[in-house]
C-alpha positions as a Markdown table, in Angstrom:
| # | Residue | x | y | z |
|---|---|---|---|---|
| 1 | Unk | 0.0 | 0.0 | 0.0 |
| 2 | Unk | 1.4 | 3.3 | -0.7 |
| 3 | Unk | 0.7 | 6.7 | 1.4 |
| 4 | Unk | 1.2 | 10.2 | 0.8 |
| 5 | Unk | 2.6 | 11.9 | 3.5 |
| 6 | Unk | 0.9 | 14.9 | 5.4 |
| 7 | Unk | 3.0 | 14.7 | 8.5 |
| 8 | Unk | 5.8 | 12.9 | 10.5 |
| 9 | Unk | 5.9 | 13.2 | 14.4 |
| 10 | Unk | 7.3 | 11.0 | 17.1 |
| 11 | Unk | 4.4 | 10.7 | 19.0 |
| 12 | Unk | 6.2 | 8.6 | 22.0 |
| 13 | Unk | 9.5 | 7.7 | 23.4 |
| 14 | Unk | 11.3 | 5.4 | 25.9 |
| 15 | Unk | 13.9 | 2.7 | 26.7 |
| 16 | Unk | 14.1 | -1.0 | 27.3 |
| 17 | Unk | 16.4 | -3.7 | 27.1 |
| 18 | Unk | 17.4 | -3.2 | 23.7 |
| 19 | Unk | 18.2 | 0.2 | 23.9 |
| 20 | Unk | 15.8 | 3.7 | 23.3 |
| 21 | Unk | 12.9 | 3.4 | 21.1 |
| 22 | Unk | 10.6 | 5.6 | 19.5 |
| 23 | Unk | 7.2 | 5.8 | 17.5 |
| 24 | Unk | 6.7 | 7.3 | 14.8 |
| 25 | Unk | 3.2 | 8.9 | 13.7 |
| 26 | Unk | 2.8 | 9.4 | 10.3 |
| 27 | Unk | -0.3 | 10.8 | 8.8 |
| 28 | Unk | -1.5 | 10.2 | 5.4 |
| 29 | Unk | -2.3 | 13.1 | 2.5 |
| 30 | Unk | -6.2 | 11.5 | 3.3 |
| 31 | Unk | -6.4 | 11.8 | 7.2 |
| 32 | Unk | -5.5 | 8.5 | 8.2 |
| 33 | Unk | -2.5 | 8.0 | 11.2 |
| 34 | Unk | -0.6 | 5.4 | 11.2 |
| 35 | Unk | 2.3 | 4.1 | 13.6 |
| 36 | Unk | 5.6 | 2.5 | 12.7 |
| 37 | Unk | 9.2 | 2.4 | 14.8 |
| 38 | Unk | 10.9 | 2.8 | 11.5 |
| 39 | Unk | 13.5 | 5.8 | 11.6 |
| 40 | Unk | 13.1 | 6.3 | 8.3 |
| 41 | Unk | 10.2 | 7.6 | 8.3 |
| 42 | Unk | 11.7 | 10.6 | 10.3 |
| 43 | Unk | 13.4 | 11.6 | 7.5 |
| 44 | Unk | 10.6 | 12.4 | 5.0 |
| 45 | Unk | 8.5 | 15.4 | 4.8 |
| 46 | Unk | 5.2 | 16.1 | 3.6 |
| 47 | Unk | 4.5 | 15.0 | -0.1 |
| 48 | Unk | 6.4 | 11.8 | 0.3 |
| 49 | Unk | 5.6 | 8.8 | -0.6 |
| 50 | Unk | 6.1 | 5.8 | 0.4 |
| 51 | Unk | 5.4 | 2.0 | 0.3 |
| 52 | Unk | 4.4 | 0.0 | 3.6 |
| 53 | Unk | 2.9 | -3.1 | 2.6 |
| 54 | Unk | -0.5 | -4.4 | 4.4 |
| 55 | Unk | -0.5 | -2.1 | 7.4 |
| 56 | Unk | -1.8 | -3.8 | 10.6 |
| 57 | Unk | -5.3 | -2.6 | 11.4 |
| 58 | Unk | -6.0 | -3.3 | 16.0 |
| 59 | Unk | -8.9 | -0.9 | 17.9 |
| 60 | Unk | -9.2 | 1.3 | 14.5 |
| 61 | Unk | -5.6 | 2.3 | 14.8 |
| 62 | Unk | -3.4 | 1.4 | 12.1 |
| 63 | Unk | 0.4 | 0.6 | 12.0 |
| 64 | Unk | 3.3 | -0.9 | 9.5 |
| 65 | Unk | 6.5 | -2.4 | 10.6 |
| 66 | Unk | 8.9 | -0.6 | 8.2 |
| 67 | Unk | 8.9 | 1.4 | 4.9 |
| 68 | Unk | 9.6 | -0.9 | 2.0 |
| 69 | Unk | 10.7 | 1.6 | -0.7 |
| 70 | Unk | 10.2 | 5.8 | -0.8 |
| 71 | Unk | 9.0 | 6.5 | -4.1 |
| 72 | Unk | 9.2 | 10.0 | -3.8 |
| 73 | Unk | 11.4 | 12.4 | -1.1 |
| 74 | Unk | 10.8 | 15.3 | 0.1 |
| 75 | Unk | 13.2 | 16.5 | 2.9 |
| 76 | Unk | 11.2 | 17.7 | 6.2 |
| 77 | Unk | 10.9 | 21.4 | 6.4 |
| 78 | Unk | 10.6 | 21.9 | 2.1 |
| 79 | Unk | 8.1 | 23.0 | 0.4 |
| 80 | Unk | 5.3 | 20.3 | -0.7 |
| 81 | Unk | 5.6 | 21.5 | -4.1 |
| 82 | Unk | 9.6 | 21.5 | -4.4 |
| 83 | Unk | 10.8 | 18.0 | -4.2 |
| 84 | Unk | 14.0 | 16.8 | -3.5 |
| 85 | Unk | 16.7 | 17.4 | -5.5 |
| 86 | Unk | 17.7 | 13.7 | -6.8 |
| 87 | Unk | 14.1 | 12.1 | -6.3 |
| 88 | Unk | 14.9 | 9.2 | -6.6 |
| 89 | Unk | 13.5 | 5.3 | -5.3 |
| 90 | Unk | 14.8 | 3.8 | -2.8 |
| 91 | Unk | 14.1 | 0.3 | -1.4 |
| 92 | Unk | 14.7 | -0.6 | 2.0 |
């Protein structure tokens, strides 16, 4: 499934055993939030896009495990309408 991105936050943080965590809320171009503890994510701005897979659906909230390629990049903080210089695909 592929999303257009709105908005990245990290909507929580902590530590356990393996180390600090944190998740990741990313909100689609059509109003849906999902979750993820992919990085990644972190690293794209609004009007990205990206590929997740089947996102897991539990209580109405919705979460994937990791992006599987960015099909378009926009770097946080740019504006929507001026991508990325290379705009490239990258897989993951």
């Amino acid at each position: 499934m592929q999303i257009t991105i709105q908005s990245v936050r990290v909507a929580k943080t902590g530590t356990n055993k393996a180390g600090e965590w944190e998740l990741i809320a990313v909100k689609s171009q059509k109003g849906t939030e999902y979750t993820t503890f992919d990085k990644k994510v972190k690293h794209l701005g609004a009007d990205s896009i990206i590929e997740i897979g089947e996102p897991e659906e539990e209580n109405g909230k919705f979460s994937f495990k990791k992006v599987i390629e960015v099909i378009k990049e926009v770097a946080p903080g740019v504006e929507p309408s001026h991508p990325s210089a290379d705009g490239h695909r990258r897989t993951f």
